[in-house]
Backbone bond lengths (Angstrom), bond angles and torsions (degrees), N, CA, C in turn:
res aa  C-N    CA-C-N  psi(-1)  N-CA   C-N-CA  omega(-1)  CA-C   N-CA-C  phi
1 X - - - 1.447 - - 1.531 110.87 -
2 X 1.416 122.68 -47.68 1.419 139.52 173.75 2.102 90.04 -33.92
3 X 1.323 76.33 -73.28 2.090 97.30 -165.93 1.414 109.46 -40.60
4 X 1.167 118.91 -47.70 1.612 131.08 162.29 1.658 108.44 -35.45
5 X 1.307 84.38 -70.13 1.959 85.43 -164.36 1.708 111.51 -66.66
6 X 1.552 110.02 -19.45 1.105 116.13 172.32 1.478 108.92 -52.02
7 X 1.279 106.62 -75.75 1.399 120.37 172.34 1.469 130.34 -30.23
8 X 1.389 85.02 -33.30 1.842 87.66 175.96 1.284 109.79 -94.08
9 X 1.035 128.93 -31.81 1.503 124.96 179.06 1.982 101.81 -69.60
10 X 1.014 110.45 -32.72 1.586 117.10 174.24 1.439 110.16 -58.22
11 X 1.591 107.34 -51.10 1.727 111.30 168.35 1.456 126.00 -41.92
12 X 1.716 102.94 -57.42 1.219 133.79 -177.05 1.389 97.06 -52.85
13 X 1.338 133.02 -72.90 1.582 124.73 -168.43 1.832 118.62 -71.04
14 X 1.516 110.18 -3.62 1.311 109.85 155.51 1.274 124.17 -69.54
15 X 1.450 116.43 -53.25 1.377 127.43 162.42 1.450 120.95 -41.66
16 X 1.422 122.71 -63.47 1.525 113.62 150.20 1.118 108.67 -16.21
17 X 1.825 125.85 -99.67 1.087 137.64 -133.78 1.936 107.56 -60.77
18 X 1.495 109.34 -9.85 1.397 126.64 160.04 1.104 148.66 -62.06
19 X 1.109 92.93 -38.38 1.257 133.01 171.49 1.879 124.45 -87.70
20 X 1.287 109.86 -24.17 1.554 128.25 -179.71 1.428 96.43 -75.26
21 X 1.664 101.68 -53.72 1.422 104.53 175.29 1.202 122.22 -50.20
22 X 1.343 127.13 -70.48 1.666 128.85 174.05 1.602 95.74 -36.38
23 X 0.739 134.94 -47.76 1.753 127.22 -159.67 1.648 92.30 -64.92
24 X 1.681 114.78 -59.33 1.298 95.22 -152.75 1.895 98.09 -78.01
25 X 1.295 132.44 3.73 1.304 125.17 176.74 1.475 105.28 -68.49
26 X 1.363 119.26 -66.13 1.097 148.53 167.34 1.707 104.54 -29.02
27 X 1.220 136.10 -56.96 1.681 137.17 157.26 1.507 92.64 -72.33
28 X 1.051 167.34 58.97 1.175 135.87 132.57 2.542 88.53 -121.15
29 X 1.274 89.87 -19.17 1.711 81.14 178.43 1.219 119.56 -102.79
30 X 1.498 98.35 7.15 1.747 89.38 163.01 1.549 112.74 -85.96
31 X 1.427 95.44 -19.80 1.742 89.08 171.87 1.395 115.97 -82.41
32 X 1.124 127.11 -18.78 1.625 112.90 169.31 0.977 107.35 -79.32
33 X 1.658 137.98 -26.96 1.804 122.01 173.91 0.850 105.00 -67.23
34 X 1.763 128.54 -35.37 2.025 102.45 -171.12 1.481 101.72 -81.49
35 X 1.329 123.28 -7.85 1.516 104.80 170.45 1.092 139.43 -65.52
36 X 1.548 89.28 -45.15 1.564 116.57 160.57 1.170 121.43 -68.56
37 X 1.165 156.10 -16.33 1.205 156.67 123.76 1.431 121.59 -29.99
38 X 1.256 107.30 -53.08 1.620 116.49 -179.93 1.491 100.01 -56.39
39 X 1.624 104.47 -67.79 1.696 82.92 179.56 1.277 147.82 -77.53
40 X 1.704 101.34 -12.38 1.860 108.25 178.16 1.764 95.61 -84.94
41 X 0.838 141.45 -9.53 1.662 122.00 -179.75 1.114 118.85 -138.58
42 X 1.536 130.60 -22.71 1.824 127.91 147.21 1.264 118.84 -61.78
43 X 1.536 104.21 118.25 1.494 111.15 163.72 1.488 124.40 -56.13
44 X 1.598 136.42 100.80 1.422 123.40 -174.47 1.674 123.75 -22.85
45 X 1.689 106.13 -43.32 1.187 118.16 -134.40 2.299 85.10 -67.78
46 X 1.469 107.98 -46.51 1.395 133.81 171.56 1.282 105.05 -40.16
47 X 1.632 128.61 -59.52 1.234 144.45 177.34 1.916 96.04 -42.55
48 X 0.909 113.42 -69.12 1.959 143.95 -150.67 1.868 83.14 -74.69
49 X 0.979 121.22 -46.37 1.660 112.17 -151.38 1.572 82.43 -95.88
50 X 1.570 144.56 -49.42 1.490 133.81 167.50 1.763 99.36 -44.07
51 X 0.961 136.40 -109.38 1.715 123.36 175.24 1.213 130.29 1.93
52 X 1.637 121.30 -40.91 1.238 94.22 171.43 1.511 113.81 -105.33
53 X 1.647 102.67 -9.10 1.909 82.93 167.67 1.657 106.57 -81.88
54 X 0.886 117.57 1.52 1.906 101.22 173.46 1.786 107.95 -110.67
55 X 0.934 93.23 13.01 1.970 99.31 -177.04 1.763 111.05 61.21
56 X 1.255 99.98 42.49 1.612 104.34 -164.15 1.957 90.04 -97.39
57 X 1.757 121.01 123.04 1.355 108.09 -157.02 2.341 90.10 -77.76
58 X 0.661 99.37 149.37 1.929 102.12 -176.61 1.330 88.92 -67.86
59 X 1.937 140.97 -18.48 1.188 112.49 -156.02 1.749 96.79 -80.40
60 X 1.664 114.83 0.56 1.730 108.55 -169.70 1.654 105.36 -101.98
61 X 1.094 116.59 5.85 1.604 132.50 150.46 1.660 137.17 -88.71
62 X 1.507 103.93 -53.36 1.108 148.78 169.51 1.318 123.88 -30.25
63 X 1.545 161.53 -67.94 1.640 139.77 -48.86 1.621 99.11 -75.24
64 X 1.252 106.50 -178.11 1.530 107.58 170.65 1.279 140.64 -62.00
65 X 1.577 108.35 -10.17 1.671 100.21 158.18 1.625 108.06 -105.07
66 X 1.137 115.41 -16.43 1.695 103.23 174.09 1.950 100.44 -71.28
67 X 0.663 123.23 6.92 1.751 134.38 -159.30 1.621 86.77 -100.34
68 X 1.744 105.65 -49.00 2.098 105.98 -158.93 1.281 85.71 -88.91
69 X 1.478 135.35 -17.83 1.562 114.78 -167.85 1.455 104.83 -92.91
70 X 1.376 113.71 -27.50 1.245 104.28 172.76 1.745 137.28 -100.51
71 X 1.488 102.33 21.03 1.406 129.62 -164.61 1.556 103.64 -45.84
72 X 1.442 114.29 -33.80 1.484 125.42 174.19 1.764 112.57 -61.59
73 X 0.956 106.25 -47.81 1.394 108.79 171.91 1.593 117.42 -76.71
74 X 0.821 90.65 -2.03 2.071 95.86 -171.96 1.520 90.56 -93.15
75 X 1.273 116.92 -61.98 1.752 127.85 -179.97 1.583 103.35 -56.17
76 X 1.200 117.75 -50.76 2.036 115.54 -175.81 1.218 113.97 -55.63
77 X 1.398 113.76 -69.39 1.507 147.26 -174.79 1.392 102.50 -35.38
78 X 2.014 132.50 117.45 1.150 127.93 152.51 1.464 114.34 -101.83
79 X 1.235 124.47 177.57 1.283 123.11 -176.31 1.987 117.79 -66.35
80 X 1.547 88.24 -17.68 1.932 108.61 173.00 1.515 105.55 -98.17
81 X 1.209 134.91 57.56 1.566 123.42 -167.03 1.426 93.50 -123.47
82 X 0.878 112.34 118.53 1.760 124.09 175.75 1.637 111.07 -110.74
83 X 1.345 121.94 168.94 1.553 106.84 -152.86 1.794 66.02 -136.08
């Protein structure tokens, strides 16, 4: 009876530890879709002109190579830029 419940409680914390996983996969790919999103279907220039009319700095959108690829839109983009 001992060996039984052993066993199941052994099951039980595999399943957990299965499950922790799916969770943290699952939070780690919602951040690559909004990234990916941000850059395959937002226009920078929209991104760059929301930031500077709300004083939002682009580096908390941005990282440093989406910053060099989009340097054109950083320089175009005013805080009145409508698409």
């Amino acid at each position: 009876m001992v060996e039984s419940k052993k066993k199941a409680v052994q099951r039980i914390e595999e399943q957990l530890m299965k499950l922790e996983v799916q969770a943290t996969d699952r939070e780690e790919n919602k951040q690559i879709a909004l990234g990916t999103s941000k850059l395959n279907y937002l226009d920078p220039r929209i991104s760059v002109a929301w930031c500077k009319k709300w004083n939002v700095p682009i580096e908390k959108i941005y990282n440093k190579t989406q910053r060099e690829k989009f340097a054109w839109a950083i320089d175009m983009a005013e805080e009145d830029y409508e698409f």
